[in-house]
FIDO-708624 format. One record per atom (N, C-alpha, C): residue number from 1; residue in three letters; atom name; y, z negated, x. Coordinates in steps of 0.05 Angstrom, whole numbers, plus 5000, padded with zeros to 4 digits. Layout:
! FIDO-708624
(NUM; "ala"; "CA"; (Y; Z; X)),
...
This chain:
! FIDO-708624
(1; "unk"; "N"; (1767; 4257; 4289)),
(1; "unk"; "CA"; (1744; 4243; 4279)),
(1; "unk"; "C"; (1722; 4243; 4300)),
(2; "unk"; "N"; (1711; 4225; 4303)),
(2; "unk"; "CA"; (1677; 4230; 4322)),
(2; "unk"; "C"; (1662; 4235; 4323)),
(3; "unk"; "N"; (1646; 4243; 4331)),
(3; "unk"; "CA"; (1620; 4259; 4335)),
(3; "unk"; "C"; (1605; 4237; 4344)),
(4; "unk"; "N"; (1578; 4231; 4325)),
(4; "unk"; "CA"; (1561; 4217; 4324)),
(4; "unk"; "C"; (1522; 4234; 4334)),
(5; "unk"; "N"; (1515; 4237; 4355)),
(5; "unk"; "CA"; (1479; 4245; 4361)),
(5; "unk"; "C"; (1460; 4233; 4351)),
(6; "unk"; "N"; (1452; 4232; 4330)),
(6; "unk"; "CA"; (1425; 4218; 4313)),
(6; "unk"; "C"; (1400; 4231; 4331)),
(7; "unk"; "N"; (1381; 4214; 4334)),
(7; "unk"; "CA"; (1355; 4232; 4342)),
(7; "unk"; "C"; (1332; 4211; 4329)),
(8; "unk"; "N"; (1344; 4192; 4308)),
(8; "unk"; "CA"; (1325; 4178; 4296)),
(8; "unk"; "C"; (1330; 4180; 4264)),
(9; "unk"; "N"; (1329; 4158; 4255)),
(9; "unk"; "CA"; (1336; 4148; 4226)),
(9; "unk"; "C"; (1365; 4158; 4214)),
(10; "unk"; "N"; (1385; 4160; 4233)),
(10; "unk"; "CA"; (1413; 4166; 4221)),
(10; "unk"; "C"; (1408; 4194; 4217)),
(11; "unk"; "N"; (1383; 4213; 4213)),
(11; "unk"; "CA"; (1379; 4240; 4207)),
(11; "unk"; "C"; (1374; 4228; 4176)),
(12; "unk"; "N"; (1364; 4210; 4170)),
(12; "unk"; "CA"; (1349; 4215; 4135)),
(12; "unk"; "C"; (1366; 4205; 4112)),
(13; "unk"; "N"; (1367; 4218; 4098)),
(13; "unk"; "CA"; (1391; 4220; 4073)),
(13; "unk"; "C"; (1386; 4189; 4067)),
(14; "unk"; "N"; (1367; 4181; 4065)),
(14; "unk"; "CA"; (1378; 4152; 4043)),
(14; "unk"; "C"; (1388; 4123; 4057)),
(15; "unk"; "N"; (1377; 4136; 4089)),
(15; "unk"; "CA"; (1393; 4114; 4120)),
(15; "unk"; "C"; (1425; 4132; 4111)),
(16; "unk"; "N"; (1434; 4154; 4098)),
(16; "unk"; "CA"; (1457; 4155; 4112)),
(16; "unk"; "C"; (1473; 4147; 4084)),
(17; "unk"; "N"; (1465; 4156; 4064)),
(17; "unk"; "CA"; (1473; 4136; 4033)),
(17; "unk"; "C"; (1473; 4110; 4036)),
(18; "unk"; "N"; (1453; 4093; 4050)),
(18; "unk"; "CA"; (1464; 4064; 4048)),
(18; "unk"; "C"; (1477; 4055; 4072)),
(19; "unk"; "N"; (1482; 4069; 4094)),
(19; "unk"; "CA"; (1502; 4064; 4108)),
(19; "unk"; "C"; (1529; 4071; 4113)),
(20; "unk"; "N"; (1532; 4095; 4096)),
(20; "unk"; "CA"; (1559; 4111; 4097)),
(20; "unk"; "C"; (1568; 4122; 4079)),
(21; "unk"; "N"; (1551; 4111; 4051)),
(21; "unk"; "CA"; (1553; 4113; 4026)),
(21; "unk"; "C"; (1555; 4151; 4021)),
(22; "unk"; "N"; (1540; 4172; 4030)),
(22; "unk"; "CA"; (1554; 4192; 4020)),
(22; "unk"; "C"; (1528; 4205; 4047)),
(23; "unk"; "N"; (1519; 4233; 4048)),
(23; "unk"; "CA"; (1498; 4254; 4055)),
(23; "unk"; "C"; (1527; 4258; 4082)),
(24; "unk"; "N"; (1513; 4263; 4104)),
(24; "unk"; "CA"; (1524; 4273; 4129)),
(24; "unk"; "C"; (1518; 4301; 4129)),
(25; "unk"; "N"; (1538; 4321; 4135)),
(25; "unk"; "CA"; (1530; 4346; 4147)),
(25; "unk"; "C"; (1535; 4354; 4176)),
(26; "unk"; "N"; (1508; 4364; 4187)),
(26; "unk"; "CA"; (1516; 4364; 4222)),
(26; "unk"; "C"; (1497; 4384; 4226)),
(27; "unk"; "N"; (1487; 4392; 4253)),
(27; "unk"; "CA"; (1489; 4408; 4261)),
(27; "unk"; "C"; (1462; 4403; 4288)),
(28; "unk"; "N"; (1438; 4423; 4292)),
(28; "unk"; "CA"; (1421; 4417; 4314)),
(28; "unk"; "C"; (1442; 4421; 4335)),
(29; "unk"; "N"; (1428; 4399; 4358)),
(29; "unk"; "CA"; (1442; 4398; 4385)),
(29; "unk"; "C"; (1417; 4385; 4397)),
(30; "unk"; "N"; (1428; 4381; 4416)),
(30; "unk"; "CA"; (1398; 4368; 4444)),
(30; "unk"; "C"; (1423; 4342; 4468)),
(31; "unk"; "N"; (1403; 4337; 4467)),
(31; "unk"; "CA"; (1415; 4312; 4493)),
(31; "unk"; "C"; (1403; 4314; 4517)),
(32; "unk"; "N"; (1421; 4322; 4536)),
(32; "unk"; "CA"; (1403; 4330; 4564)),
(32; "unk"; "C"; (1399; 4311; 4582)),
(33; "unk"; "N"; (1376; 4309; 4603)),
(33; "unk"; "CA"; (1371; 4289; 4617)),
(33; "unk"; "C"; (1358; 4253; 4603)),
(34; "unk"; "N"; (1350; 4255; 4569)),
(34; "unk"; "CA"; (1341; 4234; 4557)),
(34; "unk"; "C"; (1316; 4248; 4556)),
(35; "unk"; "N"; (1295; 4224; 4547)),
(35; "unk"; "CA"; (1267; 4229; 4540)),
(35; "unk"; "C"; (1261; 4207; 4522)),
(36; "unk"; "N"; (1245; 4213; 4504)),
(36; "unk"; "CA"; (1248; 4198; 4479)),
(36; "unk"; "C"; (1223; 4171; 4488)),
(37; "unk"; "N"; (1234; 4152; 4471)),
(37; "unk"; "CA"; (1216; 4127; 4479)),
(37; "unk"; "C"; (1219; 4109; 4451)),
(38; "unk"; "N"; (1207; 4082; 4454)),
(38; "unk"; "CA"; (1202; 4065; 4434)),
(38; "unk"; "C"; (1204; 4035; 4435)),
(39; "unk"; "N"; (1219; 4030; 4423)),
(39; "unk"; "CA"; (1229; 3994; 4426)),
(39; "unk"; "C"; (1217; 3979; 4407)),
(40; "unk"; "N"; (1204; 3961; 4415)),
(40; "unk"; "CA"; (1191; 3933; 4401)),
(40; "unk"; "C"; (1211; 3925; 4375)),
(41; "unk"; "N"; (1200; 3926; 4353)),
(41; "unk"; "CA"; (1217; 3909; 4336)),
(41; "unk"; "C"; (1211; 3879; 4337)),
(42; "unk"; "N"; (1220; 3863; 4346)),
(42; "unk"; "CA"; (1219; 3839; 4346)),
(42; "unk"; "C"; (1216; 3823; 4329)),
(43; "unk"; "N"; (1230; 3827; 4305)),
(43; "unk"; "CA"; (1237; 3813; 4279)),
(43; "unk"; "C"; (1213; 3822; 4262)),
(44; "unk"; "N"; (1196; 3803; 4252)),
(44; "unk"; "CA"; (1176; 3812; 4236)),
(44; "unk"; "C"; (1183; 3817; 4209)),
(45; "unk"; "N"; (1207; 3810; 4190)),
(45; "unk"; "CA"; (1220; 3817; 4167)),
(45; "unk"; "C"; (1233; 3844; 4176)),
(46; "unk"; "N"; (1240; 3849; 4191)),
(46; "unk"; "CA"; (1255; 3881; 4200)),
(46; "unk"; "C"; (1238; 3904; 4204)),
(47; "unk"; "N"; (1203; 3900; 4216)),
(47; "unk"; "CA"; (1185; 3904; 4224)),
(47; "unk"; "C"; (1176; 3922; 4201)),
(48; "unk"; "N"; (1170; 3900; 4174)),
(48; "unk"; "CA"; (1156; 3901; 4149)),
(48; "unk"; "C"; (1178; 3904; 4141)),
(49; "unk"; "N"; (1196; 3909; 4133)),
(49; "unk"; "CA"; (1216; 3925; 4122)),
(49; "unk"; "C"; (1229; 3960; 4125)),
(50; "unk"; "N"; (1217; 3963; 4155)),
(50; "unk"; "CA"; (1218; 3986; 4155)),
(50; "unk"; "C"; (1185; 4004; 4164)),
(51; "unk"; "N"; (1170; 3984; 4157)),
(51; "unk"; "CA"; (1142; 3997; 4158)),
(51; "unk"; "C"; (1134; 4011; 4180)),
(52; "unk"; "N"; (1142; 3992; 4198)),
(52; "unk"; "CA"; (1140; 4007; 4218)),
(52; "unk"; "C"; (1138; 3975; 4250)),
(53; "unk"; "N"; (1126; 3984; 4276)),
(53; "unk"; "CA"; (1129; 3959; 4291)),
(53; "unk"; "C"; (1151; 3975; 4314)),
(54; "unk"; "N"; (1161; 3991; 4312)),
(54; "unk"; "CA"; (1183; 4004; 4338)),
(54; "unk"; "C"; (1200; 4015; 4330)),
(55; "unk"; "N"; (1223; 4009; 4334)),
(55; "unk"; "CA"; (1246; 4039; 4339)),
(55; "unk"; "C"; (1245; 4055; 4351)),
(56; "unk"; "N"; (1251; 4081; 4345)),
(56; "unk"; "CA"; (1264; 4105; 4354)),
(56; "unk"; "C"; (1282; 4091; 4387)),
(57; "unk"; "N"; (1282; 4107; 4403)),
(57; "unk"; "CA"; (1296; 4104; 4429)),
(57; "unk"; "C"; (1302; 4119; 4446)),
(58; "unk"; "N"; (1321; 4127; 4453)),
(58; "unk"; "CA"; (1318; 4144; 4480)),
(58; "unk"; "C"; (1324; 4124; 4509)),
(59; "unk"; "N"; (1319; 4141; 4532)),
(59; "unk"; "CA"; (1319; 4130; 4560)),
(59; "unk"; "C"; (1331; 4154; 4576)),
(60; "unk"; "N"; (1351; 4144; 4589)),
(60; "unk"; "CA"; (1362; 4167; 4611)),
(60; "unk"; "C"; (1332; 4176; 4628)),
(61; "unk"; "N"; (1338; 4195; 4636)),
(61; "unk"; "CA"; (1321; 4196; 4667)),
(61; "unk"; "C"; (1323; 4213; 4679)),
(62; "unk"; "N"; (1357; 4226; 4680)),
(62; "unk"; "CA"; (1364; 4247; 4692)),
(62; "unk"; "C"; (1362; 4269; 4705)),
(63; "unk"; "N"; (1337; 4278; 4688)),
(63; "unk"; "CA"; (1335; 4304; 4693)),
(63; "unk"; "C"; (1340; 4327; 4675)),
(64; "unk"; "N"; (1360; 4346; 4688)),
(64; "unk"; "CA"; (1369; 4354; 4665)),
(64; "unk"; "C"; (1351; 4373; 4646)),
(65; "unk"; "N"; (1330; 4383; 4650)),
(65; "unk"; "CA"; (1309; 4400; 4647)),
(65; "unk"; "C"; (1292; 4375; 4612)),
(66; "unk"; "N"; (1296; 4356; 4619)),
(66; "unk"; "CA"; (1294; 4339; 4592)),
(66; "unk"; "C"; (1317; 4334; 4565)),
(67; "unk"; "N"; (1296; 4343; 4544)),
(67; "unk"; "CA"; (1319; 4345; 4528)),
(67; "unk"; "C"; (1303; 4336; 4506)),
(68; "unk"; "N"; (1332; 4308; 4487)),
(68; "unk"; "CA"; (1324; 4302; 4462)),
(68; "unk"; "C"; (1338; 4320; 4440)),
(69; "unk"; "N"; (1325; 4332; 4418)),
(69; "unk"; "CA"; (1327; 4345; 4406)),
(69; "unk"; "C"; (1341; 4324; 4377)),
(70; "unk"; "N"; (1356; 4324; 4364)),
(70; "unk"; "CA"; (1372; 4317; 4347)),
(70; "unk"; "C"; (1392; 4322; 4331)),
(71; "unk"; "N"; (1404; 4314; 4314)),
(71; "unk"; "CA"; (1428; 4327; 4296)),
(71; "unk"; "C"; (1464; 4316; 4303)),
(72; "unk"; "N"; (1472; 4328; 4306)),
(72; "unk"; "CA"; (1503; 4324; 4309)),
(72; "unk"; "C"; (1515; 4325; 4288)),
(73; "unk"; "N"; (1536; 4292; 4281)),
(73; "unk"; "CA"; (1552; 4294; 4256)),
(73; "unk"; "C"; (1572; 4284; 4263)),
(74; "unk"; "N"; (1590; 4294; 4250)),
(74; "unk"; "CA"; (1626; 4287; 4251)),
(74; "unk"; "C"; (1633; 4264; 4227)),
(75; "unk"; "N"; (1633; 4241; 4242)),
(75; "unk"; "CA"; (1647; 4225; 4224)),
(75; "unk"; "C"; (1674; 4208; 4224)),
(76; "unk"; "N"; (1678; 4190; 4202)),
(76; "unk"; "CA"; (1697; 4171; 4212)),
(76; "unk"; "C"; (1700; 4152; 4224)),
(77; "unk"; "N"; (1718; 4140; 4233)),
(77; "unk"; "CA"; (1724; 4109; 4253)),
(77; "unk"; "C"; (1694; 4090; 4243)),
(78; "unk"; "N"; (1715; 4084; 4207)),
(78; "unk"; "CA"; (1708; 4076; 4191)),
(78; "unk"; "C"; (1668; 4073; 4192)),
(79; "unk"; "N"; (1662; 4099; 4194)),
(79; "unk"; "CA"; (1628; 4110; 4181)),
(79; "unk"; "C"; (1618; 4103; 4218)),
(80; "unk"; "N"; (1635; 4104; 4240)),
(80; "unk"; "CA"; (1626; 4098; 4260)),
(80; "unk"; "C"; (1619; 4066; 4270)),
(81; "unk"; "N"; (1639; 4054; 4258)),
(81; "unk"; "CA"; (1629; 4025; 4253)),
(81; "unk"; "C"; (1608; 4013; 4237)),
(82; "unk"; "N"; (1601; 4034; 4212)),
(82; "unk"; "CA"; (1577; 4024; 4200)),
(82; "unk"; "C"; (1555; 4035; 4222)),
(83; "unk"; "N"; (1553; 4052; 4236)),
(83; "unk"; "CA"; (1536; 4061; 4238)),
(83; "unk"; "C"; (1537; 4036; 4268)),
(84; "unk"; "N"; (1543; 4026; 4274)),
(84; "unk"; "CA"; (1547; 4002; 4297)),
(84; "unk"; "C"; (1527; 3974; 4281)),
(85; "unk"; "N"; (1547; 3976; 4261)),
(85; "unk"; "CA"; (1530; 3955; 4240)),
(85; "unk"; "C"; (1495; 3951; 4239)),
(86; "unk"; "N"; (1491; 3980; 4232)),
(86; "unk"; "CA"; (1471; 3992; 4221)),
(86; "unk"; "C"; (1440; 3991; 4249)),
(87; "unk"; "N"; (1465; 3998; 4277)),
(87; "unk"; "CA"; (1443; 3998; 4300)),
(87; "unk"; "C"; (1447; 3978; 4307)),
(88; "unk"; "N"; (1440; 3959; 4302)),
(88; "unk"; "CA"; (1453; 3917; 4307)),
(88; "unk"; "C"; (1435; 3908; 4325)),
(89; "unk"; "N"; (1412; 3920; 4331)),
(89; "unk"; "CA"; (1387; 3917; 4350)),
(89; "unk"; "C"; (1395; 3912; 4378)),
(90; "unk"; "N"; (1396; 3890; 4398)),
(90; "unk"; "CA"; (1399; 3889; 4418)),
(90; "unk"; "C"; (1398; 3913; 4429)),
(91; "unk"; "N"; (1368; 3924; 4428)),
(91; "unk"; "CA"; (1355; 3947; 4447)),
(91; "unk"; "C"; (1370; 3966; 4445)),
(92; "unk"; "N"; (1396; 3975; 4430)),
(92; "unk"; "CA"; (1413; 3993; 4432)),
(92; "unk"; "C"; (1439; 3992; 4453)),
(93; "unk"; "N"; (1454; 4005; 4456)),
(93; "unk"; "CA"; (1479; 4014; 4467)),
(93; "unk"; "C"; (1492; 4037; 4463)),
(94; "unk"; "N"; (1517; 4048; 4448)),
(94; "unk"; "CA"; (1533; 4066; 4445)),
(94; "unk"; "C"; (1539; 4068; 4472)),
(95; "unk"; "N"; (1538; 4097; 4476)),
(95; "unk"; "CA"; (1556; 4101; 4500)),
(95; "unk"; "C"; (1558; 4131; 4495)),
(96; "unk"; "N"; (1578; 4150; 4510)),
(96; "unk"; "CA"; (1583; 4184; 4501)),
(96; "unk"; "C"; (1574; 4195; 4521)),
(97; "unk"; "N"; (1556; 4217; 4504)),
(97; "unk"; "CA"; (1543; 4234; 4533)),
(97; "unk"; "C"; (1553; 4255; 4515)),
(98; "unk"; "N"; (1555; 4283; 4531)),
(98; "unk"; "CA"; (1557; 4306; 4539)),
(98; "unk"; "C"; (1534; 4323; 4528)),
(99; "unk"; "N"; (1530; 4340; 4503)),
(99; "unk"; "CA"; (1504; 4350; 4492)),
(99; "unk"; "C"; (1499; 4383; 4505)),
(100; "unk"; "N"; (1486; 4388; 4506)),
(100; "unk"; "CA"; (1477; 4409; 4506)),
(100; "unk"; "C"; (1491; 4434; 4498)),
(101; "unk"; "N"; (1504; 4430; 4468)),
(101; "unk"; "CA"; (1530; 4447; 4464)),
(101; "unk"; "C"; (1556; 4440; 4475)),
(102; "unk"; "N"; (1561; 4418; 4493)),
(102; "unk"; "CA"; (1587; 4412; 4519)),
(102; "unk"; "C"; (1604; 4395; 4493)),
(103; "unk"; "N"; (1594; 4382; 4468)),
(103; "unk"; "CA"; (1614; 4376; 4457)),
(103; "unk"; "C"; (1603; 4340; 4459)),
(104; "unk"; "N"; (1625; 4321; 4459)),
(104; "unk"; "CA"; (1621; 4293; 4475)),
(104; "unk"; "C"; (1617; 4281; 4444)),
(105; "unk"; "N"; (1592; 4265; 4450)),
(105; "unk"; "CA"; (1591; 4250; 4417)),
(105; "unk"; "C"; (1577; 4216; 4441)),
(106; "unk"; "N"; (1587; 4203; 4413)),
(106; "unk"; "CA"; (1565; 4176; 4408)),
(106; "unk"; "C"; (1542; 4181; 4419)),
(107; "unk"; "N"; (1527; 4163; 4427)),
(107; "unk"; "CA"; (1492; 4157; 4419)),
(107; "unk"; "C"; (1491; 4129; 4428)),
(108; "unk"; "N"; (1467; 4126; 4414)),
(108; "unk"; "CA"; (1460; 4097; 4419)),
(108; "unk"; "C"; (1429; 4092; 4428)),
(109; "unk"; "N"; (1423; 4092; 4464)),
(109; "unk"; "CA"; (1413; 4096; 4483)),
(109; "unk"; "C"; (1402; 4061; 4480)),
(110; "unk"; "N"; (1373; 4066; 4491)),
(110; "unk"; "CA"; (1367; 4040; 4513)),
(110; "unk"; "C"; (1386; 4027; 4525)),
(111; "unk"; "N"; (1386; 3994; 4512)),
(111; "unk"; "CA"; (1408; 3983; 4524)),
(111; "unk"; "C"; (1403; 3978; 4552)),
(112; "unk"; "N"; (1371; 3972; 4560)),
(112; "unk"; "CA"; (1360; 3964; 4588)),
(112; "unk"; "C"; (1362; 3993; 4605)),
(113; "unk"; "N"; (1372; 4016; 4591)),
(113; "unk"; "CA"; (1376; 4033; 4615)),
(113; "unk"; "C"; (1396; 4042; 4616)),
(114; "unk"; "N"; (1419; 4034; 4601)),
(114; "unk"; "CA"; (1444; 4049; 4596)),
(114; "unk"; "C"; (1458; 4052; 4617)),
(115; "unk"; "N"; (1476; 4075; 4621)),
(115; "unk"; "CA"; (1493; 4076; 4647)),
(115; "unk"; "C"; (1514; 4048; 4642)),
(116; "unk"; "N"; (1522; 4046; 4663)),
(116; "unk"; "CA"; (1529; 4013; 4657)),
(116; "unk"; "C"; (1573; 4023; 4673)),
């Protein structure tokens, strides 16, 4: 099964009930070499729907002395595709980094800075 790095919304019980129908249990971890940042919501119904004008983001900037602090969860294929669904925002990109505890998960990074 996969290991999924939340450092935003996929931490709060009722993002993880209406996306994966069911409470995630995981575990603090850190992401090394990110620094946390903030993406434009574009969509003014998405905007006012989540009460908010930015997403949650991280940005490489490889140093490893930088660290995002976040939760690690083990899910399915299945709960990994919602959660693809769920981050549908351009400004994202899945890609697997290497945490802090050496164990390889998901995250979904700055698409404008992603390792390519």
């Amino acid at each position: 099964m996969p290991w999924i790095f939340s450092y935003g919304t996929l931490q709060q019980e009722n993002v993880q009930v209406s996306t994966f129908g069911r409470l995630l249990r995981g575990h603090e971890d850190q992401l090394p070499g990110y620094e946390l940042s903030l993406v434009k919501i574009e969509d003014p119904n998405i905007a006012a729907a989540a009460g908010r004008t930015h997403h949650d983001n991280v940005t490489v900037n490889g140093r490893p002395e930088s660290r995002v602090a976040g939760t690690l969860f083990e899910i399915t294929e299945a709960e990994l595709a919602a959660a693809d669904k769920y981050e549908h925002a351009a400004a994202y990109k899945r890609i697997v980094v290497t945490l802090a505890s050496g164990k390889l998960a998901w995250v979904y990074v700055a698409a404008s800075t992603a390792p390519r």
